[in-house]
BAMARLO-231232 format. One line per field, with one value per residue (C-alpha): residue number from 1; residue in one letter; z, x, y. Coordinates in steps of 0.1 Angstrom, whole numbers, plus 5000, padded with zeros to 4 digits. Example, Ala and Ser with C-alpha at 12.3 -4.5 7.8 and 13.67 -1.06 7.14 Angstrom:
// residues 2
num = [1/2];
residu = [A/S];
pz = [5078/5071];
px = [5123/5137];
py = [4955/4989];
//
This chain:
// residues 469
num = [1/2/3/4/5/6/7/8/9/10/11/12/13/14/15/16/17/18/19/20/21/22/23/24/25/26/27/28/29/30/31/32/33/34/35/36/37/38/39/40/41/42/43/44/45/46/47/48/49/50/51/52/53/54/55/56/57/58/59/60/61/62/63/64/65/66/67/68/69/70/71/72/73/74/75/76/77/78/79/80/81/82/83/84/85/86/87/88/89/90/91/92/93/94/95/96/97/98/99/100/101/102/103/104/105/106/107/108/109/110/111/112/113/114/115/116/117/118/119/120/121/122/123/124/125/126/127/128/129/130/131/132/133/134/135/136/137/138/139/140/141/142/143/144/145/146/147/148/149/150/151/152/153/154/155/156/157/158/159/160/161/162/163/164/165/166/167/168/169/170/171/172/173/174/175/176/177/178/179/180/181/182/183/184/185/186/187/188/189/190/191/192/193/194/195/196/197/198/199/200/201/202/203/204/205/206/207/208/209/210/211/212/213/214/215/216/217/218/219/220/221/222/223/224/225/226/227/228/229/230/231/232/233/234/235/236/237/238/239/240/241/242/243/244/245/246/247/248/249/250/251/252/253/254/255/256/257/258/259/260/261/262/263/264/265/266/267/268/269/270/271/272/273/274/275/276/277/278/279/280/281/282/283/284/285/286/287/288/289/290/291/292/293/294/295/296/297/298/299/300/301/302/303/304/305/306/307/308/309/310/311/312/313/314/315/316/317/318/319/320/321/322/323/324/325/326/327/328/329/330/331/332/333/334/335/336/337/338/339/340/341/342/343/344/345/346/347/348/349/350/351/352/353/354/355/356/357/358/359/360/361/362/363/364/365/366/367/368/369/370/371/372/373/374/375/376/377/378/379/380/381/382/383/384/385/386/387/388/389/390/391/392/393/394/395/396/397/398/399/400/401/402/403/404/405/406/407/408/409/410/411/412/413/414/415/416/417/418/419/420/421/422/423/424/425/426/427/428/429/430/431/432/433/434/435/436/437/438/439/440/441/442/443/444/445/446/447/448/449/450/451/452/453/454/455/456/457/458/459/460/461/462/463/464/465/466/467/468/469];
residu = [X/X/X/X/X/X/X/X/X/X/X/X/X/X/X/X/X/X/X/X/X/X/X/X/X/X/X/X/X/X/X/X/X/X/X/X/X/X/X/X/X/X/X/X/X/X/X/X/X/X/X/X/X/X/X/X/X/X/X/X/X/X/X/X/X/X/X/X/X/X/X/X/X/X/X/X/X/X/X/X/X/X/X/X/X/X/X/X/X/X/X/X/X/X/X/X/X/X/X/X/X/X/X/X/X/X/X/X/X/X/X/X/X/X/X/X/X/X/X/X/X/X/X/X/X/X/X/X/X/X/X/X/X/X/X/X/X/X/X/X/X/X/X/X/X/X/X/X/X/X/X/X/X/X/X/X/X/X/X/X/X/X/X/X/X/X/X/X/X/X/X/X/X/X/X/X/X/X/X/X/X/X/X/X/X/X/X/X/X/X/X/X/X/X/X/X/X/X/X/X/X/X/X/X/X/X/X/X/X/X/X/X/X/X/X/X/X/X/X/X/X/X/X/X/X/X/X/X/X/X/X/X/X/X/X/X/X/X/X/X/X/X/X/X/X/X/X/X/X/X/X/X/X/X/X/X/X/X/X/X/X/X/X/X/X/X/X/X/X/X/X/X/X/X/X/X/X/X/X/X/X/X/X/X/X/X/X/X/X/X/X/X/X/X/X/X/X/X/X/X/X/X/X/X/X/X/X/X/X/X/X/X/X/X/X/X/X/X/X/X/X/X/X/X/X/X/X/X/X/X/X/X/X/X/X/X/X/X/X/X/X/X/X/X/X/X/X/X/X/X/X/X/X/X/X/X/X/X/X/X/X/X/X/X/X/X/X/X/X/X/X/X/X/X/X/X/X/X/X/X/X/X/X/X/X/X/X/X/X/X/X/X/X/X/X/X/X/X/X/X/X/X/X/X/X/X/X/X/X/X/X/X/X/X/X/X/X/X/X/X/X/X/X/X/X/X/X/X/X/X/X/X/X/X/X/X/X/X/X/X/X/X/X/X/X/X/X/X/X/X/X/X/X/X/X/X/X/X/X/X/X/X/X/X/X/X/X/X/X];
pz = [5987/5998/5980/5968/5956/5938/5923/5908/5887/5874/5868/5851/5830/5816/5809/5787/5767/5760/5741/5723/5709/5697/5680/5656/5647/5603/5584/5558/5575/5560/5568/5597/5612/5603/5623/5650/5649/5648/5679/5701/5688/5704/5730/5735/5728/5760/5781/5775/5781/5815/5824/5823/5849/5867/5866/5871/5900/5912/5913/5927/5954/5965/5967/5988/6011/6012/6024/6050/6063/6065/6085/6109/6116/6119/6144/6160/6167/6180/6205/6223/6222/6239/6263/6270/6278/6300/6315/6325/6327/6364/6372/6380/6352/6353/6327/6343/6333/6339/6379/6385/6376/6369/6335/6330/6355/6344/6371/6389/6397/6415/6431/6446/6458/6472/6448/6416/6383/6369/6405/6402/6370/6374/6412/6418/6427/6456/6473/6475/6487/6522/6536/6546/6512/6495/6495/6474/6454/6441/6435/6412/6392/6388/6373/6352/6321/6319/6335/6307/6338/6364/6376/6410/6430/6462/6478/6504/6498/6512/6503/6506/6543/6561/6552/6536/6514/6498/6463/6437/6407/6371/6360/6320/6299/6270/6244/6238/6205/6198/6202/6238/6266/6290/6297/6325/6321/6361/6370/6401/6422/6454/6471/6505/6504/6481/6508/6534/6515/6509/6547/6555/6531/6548/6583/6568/6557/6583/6610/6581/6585/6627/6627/6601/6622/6658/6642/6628/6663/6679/6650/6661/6696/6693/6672/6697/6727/6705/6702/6739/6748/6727/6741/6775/6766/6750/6779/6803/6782/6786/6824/6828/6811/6830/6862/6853/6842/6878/6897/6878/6888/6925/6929/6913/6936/6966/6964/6957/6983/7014/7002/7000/7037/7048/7032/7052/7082/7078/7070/7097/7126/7114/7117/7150/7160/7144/7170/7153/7146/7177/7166/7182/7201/7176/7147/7167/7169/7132/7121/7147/7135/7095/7110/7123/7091/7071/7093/7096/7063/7059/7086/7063/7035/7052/7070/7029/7016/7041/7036/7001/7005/7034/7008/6981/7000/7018/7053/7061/7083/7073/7103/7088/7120/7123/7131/7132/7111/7135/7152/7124/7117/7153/7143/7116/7131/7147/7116/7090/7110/7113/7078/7065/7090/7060/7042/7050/7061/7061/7073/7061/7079/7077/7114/7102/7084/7090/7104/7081/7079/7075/7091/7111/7115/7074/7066/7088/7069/7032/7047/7059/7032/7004/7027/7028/6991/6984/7011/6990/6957/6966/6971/7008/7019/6994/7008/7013/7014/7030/7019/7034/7018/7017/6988/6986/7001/7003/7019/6997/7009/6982/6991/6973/6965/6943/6934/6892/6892/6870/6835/6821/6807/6840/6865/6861/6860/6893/6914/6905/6929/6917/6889/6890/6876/6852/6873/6856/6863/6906/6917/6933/6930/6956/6964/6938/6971/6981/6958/6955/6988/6993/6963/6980/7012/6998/6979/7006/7024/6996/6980/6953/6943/6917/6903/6894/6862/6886/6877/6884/6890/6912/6921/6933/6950/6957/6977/6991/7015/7024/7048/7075/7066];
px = [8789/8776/8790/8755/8755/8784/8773/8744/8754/8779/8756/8733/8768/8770/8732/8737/8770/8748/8722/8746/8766/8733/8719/8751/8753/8754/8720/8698/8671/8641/8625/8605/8632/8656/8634/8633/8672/8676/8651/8672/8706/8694/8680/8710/8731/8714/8717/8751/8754/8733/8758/8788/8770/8761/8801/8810/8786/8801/8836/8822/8804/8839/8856/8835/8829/8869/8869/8842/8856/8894/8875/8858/8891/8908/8883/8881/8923/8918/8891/8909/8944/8919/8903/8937/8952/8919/8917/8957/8965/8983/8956/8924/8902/8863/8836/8803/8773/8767/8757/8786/8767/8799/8793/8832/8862/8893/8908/8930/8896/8889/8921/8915/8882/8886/8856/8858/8850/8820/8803/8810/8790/8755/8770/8773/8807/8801/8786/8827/8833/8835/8803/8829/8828/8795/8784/8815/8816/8780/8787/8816/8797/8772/8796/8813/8790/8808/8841/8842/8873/8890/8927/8943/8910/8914/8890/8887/8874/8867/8876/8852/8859/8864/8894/8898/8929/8935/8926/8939/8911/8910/8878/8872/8841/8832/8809/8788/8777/8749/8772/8757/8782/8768/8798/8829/8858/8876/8913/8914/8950/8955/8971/8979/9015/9026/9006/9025/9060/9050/9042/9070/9092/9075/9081/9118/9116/9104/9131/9162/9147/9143/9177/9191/9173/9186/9221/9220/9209/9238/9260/9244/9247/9282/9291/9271/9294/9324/9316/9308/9339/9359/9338/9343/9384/9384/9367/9389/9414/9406/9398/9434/9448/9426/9433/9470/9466/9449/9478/9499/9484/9473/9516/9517/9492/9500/9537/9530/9503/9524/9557/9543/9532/9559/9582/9568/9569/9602/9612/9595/9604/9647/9639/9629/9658/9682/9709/9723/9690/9671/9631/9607/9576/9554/9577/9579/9535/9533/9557/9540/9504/9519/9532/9497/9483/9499/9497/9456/9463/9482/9453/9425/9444/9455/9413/9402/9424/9414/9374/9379/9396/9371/9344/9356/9366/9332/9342/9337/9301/9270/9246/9215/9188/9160/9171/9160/9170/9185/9198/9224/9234/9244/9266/9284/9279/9310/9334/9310/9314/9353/9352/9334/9354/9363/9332/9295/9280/9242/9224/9188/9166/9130/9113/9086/9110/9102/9129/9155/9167/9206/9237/9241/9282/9285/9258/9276/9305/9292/9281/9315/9335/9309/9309/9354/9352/9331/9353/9384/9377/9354/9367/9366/9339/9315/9281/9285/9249/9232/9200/9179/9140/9118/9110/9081/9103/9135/9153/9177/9205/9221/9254/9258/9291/9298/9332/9348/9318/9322/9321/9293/9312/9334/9302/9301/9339/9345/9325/9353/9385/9412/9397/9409/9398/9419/9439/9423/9388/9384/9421/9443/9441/9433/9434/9402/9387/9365/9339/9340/9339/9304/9288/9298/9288/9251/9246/9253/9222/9203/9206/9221/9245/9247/9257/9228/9229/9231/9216/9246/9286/9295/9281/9251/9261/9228/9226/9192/9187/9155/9126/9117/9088];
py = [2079/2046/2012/2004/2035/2030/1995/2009/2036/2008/1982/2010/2024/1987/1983/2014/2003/1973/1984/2015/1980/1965/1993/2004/1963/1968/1958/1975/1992/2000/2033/2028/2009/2036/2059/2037/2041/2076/2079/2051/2070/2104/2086/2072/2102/2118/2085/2090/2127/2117/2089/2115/2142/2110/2102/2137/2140/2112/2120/2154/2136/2111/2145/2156/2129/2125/2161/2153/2124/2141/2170/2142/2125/2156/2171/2137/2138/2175/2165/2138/2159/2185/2156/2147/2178/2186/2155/2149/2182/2190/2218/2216/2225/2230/2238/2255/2274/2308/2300/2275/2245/2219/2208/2189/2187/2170/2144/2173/2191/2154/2153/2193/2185/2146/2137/2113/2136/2119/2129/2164/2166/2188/2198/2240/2247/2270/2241/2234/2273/2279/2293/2327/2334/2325/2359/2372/2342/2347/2391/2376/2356/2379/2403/2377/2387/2424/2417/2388/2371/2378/2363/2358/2354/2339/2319/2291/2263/2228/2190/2162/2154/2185/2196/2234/2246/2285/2285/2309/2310/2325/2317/2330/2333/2316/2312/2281/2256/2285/2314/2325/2338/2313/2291/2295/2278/2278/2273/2262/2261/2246/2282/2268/2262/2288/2310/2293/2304/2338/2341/2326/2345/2376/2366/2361/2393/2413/2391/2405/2435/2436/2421/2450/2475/2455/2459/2495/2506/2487/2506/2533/2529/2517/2553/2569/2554/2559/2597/2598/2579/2605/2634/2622/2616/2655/2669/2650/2660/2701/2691/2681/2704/2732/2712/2716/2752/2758/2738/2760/2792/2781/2772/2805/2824/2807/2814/2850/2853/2836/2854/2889/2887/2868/2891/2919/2905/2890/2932/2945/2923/2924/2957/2961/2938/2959/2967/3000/3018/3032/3035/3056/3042/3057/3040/3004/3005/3010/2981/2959/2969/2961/2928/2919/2933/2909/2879/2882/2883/2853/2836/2842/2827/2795/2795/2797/2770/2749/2756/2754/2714/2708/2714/2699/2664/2667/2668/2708/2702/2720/2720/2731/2741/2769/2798/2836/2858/2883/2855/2850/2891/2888/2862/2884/2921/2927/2915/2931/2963/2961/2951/2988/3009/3026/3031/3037/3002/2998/2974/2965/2933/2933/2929/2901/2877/2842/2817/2804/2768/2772/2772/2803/2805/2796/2825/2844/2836/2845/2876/2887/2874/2896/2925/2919/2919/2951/2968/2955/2967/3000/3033/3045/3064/3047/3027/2988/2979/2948/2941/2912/2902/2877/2855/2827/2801/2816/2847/2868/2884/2915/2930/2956/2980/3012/3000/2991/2962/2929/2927/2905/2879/2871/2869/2832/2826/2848/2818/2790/2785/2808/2823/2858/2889/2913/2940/2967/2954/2953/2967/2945/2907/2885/2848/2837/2815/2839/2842/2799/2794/2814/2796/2761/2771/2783/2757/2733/2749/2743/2779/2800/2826/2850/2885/2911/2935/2967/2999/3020/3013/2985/2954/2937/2896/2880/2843/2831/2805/2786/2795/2772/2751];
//
């Protein structure tokens, strides 16, 4: 209520007490006059009844206006805490219709875009998007009305001047004065260098992680050595010891082997010199033929060892030339035939074989010392076969014998120096040279050497060598 207002109603309060105090002042009436009274005292009574609802509407009105006025200041001290929280607030904060018209930006949205705030008013805010992005920006606008806002939206924008930054928006949707959803309230972050610390906590990342792999494949590799070095150590180990184990048994063989023979010739020879026994002719040709028995014996013992450590050191030649077949079983006829004296030799050669490229005297040689085994351990009287055919690019040559044969599980064992086998499997022991020898000597013509599953008792040896080209 106004102070005129006021005044009024006081001045008009005052007019009224008045004339109540002149019309109860004490004198005789007379009747008309006392009528006159009773009218003004009614009258009077109902200014008076008036004047309190006046004062009661007054007092009604004050409270009211109080309570208006304590609403206006109140709502007066919550806008400017809310204009200064918008407007010093460290983000940047924008107000926009429902197409991204700016309506209000508080002095960080200034900052963010290089502009001064008052000039951003009635400007779109895409015009600040990067032209990359327009499309996308104006789809999520569009769906603002039923998505209602969306957080941690990334978008690059541009400064006044050129330069562009990584922005990280949540943009929400509000209502306005008439209760329409037509208002967006953006938050708008400059993303650039918390970008640039994620990427560079992800290239951080990803160099721990190289670096953790890099060193668990050096761990790895280093276990792996380790396990090779300790393989390598245990299989040196059980070479030395086998090494050993072989010196052991070659001392062993070799002492047998050259004292049997020289034992027998030793015998044989005091005997013949004997003074007090007389021999016969017939007697003195026997002992001589069991002294050169055991000394070709001896020979081909001392020839082996030293093929066997000419072939292992590298220095036992290997001429390898073309050469015909027959050619090289002229080379070993005569010994293979002095060899199965005492069994039933045959021979088998095909007529159209093509030349060979080895060494004539070492085939030779594998043939006669295969042939000198089968005659060994088979029975007199048996066939010692020798089979020669021809292969794509090899020859193979099969000697075959109907002697005890070789168990499976020795037929690889029987090719390394002075591996033996059992007494009770091929008779009487040799040297264990033999069989290595052959396989060095074909596989330094470029061959191989192995032991078929025969068909019947005995043994089948098959080598090949290579076909001229």
């Amino acid at each position: 209520m106004s102070d005129d207002m006021k005044n009024s109603i006081h001045r008009f309060s005052e007019e009224i007490e008045a004339l109540r105090r002149r019309t109860t002042r004490r004198r005789a009436p007379d009747s008309d006059e006392t009528a006159n009274l009773d009218t003004l005292a009614a009258m009077f009574l109902d200014l008076t009844l008036s004047m309190e609802e006046l004062q009661v509407a007054e007092e009604e009105l004050r409270q009211q206006n109080d309570a208006l006025e304590e609403s206006r200041l109140h709502l007066e001290e919550e806008r400017e805490r809310y204009m200064e929280l918008f407007e010093f607030a460290p983000d940047a904060y924008f107000v926009t219709t429902a197409d991204g018209t700016i309506q209000q930006a508080n002095q960080a949205a200034g900052q963010l875009l290089g502009v001064e705030p008052p000039f951003l008013i009635g400007k779109p805010l895409i015009t600040f998007v990067d032209k990359s992005g327009w499309k996308a920006f104006r789809s999520t606008l569009l769906a603002m009305p039923a998505t209602n806002r969306k957080d941690n939206w990334e978008v690059r924008m541009n400064r006044r001047g050129g330069t562009s930054f990584d922005a990280q928006i949540t943009v929400q949707a509000t209502s306005s004065l008439n209760g329409d959803r037509s208002l967006l309230r953006w938050l708008i972050r400059d993303h650039t260098e918390r970008k640039r610390h994620v990427e560079n906590i992800r290239d951080m990342n990803e160099q721990l992680e190289q670096r953790v792999r890099e060193r668990t494949a050096q761990l790895e590799a280093e276990t792996r050595l380790r396990e090779q070095a300790y393989l390598q150590e245990r299989a040196a180990r059980a070479e030395a010891e086998r090494a050993n184990a072989l010196k052991l048994q070659f001392l062993a063989m070799i002492s047998h082997e050259l004292r049997t023979p020289l034992t027998t010739i030793k015998g044989f020879a005091s005997t013949l010199l004997a003074d007090d026994v007389t021999f016969s002719e017939e007697d003195q040709h026997e002992f001589l033929g069991l002294i050169e028995e055991e000394s070709d014996r001896l020979t081909e013992l001392v020839e082996q060892l030293m093929d066997l450590a000419r072939l292992k050191a590298g220095t036992l030649r290997v001429n390898v030339e073309t050469l015909p077949l027959q050619s090289i079983m002229r080379m070993a006829q005569a010994r293979l035939e002095t060899l199965g004296m005492n069994h039933h030799l045959i021979v088998e050669t095909p007529t159209d074989m093509p030349d060979l490229m080895a060494d004539g005297q070492r085939v030779a040689q594998v043939l006669v010392n295969l042939v000198g085994n089968a005659a060994k351990f088979a029975p007199p009287g048996t066939d010692i076969r020798v089979r020669v055919s021809g292969l794509p690019a090899e020859a193979q040559f099969d000697v075959e014998d109907h002697g005890p044969g070789i168990p499976p599980e020795q037929r690889t064992v029987v090719f390394e120096a002075f591996r033996q086998l059992e007494p009770s499997s091929r008779g009487r022991r040799g040297a264990g040279l033999g069989l290595a020898i052959c396989k060095e000597l074909v596989e330094a013509q470029g061959g191989r050497i192995w032991i078929q599953n025969a068909t019947h008792p005995g043994t089948v040896i098959s080598f090949t060598v290579p076909l001229a080209q």
